[in-house]
C-alpha positions as CSV (number, residue, x, y, z in Angstrom):
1,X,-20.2,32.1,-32.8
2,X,-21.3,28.0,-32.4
3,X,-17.7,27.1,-33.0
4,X,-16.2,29.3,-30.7
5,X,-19.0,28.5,-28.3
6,X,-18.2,24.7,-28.8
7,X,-14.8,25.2,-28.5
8,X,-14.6,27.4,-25.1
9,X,-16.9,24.6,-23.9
10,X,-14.9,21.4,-24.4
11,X,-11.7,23.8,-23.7
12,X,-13.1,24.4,-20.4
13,X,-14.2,20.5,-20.0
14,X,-11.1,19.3,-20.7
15,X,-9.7,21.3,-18.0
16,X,-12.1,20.3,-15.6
17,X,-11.9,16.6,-16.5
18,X,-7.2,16.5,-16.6
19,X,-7.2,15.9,-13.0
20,X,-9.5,13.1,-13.0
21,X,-7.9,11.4,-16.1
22,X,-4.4,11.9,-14.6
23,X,-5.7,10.5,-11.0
24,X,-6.8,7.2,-12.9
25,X,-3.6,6.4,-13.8
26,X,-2.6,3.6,-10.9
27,X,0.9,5.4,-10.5
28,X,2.1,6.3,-7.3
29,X,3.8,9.6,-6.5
30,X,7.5,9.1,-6.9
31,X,9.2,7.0,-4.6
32,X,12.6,8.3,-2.8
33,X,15.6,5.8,-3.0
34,X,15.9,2.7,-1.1
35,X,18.5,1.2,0.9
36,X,17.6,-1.9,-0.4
37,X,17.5,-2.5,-4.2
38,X,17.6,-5.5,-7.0
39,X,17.0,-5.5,-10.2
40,X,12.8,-6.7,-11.5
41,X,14.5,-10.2,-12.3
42,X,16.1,-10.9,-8.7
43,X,12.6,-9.6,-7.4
44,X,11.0,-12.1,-9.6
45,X,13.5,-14.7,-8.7
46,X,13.4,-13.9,-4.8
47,X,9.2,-13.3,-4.4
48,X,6.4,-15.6,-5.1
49,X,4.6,-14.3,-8.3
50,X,1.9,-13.2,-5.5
51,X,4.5,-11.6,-3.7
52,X,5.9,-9.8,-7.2
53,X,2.3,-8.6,-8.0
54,X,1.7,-6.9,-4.2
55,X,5.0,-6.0,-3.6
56,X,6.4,-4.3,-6.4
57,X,3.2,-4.1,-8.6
58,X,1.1,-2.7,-5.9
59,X,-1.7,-5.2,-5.9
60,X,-4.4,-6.0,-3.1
61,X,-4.9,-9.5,-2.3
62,X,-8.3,-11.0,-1.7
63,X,-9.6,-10.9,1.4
64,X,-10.1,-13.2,3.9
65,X,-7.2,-15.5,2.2
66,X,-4.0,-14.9,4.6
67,X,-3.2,-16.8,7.0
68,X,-1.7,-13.7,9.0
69,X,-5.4,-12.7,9.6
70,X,-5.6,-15.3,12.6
71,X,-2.3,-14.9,13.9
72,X,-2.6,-13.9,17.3
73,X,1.4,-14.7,18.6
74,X,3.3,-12.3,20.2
75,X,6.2,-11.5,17.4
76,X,7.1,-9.4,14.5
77,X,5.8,-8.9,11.0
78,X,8.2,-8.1,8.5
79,X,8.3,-7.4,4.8
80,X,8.4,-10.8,2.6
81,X,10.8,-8.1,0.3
82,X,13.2,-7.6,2.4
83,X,13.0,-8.7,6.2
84,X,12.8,-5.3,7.4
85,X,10.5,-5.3,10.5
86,X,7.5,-3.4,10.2
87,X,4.9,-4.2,12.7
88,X,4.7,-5.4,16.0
89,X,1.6,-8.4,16.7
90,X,1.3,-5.9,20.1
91,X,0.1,-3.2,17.7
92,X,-2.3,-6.3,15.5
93,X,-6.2,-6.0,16.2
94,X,-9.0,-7.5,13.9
95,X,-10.4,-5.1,12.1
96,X,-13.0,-7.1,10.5
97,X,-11.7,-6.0,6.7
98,X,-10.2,-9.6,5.7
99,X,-6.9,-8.0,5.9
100,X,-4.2,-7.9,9.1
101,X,-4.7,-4.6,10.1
102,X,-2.5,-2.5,13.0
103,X,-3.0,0.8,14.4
104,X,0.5,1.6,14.7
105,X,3.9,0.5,12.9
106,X,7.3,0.2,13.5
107,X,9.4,3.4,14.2
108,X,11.7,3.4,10.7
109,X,9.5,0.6,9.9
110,X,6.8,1.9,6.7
111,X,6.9,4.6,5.2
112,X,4.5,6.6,2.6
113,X,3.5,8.0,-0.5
114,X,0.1,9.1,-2.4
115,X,-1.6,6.4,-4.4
116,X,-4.4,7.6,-7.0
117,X,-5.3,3.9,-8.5
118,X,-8.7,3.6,-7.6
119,X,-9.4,7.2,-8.8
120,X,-9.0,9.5,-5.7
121,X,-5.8,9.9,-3.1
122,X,-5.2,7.3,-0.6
123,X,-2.2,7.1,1.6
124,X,-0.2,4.0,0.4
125,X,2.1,2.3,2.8
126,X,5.8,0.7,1.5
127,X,8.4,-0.5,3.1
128,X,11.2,1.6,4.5
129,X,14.1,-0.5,3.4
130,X,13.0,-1.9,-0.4
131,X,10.0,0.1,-1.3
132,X,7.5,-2.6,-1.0
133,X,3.6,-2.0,-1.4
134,X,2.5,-3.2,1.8
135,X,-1.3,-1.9,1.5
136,X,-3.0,1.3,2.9
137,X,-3.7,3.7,5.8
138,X,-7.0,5.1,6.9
139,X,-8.2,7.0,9.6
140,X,-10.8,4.5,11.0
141,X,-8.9,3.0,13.7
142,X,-9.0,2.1,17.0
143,X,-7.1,4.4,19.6
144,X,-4.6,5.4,20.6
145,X,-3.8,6.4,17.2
146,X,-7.3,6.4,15.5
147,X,-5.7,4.4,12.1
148,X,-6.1,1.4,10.3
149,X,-3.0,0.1,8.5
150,X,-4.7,-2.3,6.6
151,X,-2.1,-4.6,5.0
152,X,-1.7,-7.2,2.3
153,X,-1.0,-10.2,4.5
154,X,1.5,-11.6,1.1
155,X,3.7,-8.5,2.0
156,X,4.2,-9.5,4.8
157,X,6.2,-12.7,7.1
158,X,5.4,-13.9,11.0
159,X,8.6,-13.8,13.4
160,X,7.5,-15.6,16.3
161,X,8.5,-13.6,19.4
């Protein structure tokens, strides 16, 4: 009876702990096709190895380190991947986070998918056109729209207006 005590036990905290286990993982939900593609060595040949790392690895920079943080120009902000506009400085505001942060993108600009890296869902943004990991969503911004799109300043390149 022990045993098959024992066994309904870690049966039922193996269930209990899948989701969790599966959520630690680091990989995104899958990602549609893009318009724009290369192959991992163009990326690597195009992109910084900073760039690589955010952009198609899905790191975080530091914060506090880009220098799109203080940008305060009108202009555009577009993916270092790619080109493809993104963000408008109109929609920019300093969130206080270390990252550039806007509370709106581009129309066609971003899009999303879930990421479970740190352990629990979080809305990921990428670029529309290449797939890009620009950084994240939350819903602690200021209005009109009440988000944050808190981005890796690395992802991203300053078109002066």
């Amino acid at each position: 009876m022990l045993k098959d005590r024992r066994s309904v036990m870690n049966l039922l905290l193996a269930g209990a702990a899948a989701p969790f286990i599966g959520a630690c993982s680091g990989r995104a939900e899958a990602r549609e096709d893009f318009p724009f593609k290369l192959s991992e060595a163009q990326w690597r040949k195009r992109l910084t190895r900073e760039e690589f790392r955010i952009l198609r690895e899905a790191g975080t920079e530091r914060p506090y380190t880009s220098p799109l943080n203080k940008e305060k120009r009108a202009g555009i902000f577009a993916c270092a991947g790619c080109g493809h506009h993104t963000f408008s400085s109109k929609t920019k505001y300093e969130s206080g986070t270390g990252w550039p942060s806007f509370w709106k993108p581009l129309k066609g600009g971003v899009g999303t998918s879930t990421d479970y890296k740190i352990g629990y869902p979080r809305t990921e943004i990428h670029c529309a056109n290449c797939g890009g990991h620009l950084g994240h969503v939350f819903n602690d911004g200021p209005k009109p729209t009440g988000k944050r799109y808190c981005m890796n300043g690395a992802a991203l390149d300053f078109i002066p207006a």
